[in-house]
Each structure stands twice: as C-alpha cells, then as structure tokens.
C-alpha positions as CSV (number, residue, x, y, z in Angstrom):
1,X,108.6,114.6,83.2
2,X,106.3,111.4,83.7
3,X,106.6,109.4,87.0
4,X,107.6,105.8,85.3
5,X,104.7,103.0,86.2
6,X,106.3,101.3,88.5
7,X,106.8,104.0,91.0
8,X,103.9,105.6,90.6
9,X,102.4,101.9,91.2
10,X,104.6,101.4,94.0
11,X,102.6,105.1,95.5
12,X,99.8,103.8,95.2
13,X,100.3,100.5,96.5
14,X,102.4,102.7,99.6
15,X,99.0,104.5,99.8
16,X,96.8,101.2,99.9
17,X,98.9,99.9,102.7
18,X,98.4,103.3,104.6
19,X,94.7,103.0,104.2
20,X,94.7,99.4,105.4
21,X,96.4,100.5,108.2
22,X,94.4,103.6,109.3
23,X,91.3,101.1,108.6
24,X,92.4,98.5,111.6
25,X,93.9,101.2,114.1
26,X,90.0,102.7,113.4
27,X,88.2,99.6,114.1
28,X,90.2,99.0,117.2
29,X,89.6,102.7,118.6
30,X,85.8,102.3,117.3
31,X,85.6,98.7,119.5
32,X,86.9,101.0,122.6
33,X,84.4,104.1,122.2
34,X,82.3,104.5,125.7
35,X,83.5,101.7,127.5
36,X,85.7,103.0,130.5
37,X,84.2,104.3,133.5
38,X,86.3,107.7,132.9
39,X,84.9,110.4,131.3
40,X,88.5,111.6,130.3
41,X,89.5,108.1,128.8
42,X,86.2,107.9,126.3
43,X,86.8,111.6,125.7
44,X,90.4,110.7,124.3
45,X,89.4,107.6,122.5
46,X,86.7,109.3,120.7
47,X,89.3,112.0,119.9
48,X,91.9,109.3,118.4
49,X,89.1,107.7,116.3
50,X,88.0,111.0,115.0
51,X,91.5,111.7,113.8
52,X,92.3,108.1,112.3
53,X,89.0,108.5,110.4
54,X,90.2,112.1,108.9
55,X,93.3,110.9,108.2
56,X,91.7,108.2,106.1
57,X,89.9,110.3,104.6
58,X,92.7,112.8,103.6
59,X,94.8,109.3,102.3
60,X,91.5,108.4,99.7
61,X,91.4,111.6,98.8
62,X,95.6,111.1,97.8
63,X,95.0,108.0,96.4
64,X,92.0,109.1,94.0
65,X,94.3,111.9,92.7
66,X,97.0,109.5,92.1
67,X,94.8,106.7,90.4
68,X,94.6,107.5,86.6
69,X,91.1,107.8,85.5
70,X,89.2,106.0,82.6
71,X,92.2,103.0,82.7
72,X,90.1,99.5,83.3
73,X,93.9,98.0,84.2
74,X,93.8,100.5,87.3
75,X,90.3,99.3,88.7
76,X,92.0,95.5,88.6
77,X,95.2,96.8,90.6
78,X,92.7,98.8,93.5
79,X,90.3,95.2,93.4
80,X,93.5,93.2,93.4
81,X,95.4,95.5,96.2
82,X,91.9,95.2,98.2
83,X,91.8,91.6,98.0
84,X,95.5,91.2,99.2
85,X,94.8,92.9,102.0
86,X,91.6,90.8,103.2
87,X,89.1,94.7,102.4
C-alpha cells in the first residue's frame, strides 16, 4: 500500500521542521562551548552539542530515505522548505 502524497509530504515537511530545530538548539550550544569557568559546565555543554549534532545527523539520514529520488518536483519542495525556514 502507497503512503498518499500528502502525508508523506507532510513527513517530510515534519522532518524539515525537526532539522530546523536541532540546527538552532546546535548553534546556541555551539555559541556556549568553553566559556564558563567550570570544567563540569563546558564538559556538559560539549556533551549536549555532541548529541544535537548526532541527532541531526540521524534526522538527514530519515529524511534522505524518505525523499524520492530522481523527482526534480522533490529538489523544489527541500529548496522551498529551506527557504521557509530562513536555511
């Protein structure tokens, strides 16, 4: 049975979202890296940026399975998805 377009377009955009997000939280933990005096507070911040920066990696990977390949009309909806969300 085939996923109908609009939900599997509606994954994808799900997954685009996710990847946005993950992106900022990232950049905010990457800003942080080494700057407190405390040993134990830049060890934990380099351990939360190491993790948002799997878990992007793990929701590409998703998202590349998910895109169809070969389909010029998909490349539009990733540049158009991108540009919605200011990547």
């Amino acid at each position: 049975m085939a996923v109908s377009d609009d939900y599997a377009r509606g994954r994808r955009d799900g997954l685009r979202l996710a990847l946005a997000t993950l992106a900022a939280e990232e950049a905010k933990w990457a800003a942080l890296l080494r700057e407190s005096r405390s040993w134990r507070t830049n060890q934990i911040r380099e351990v939360r940026h190491k993790a948002l920066q799997v878990a992007q990696t793990r929701v590409q990977t998703i998202l590349n399975r998910l895109t169809p390949k070969g389909d010029p009309a998909i490349d539009e909806e990733v540049a158009a998805a991108l540009d919605r969300l200011g990547l």
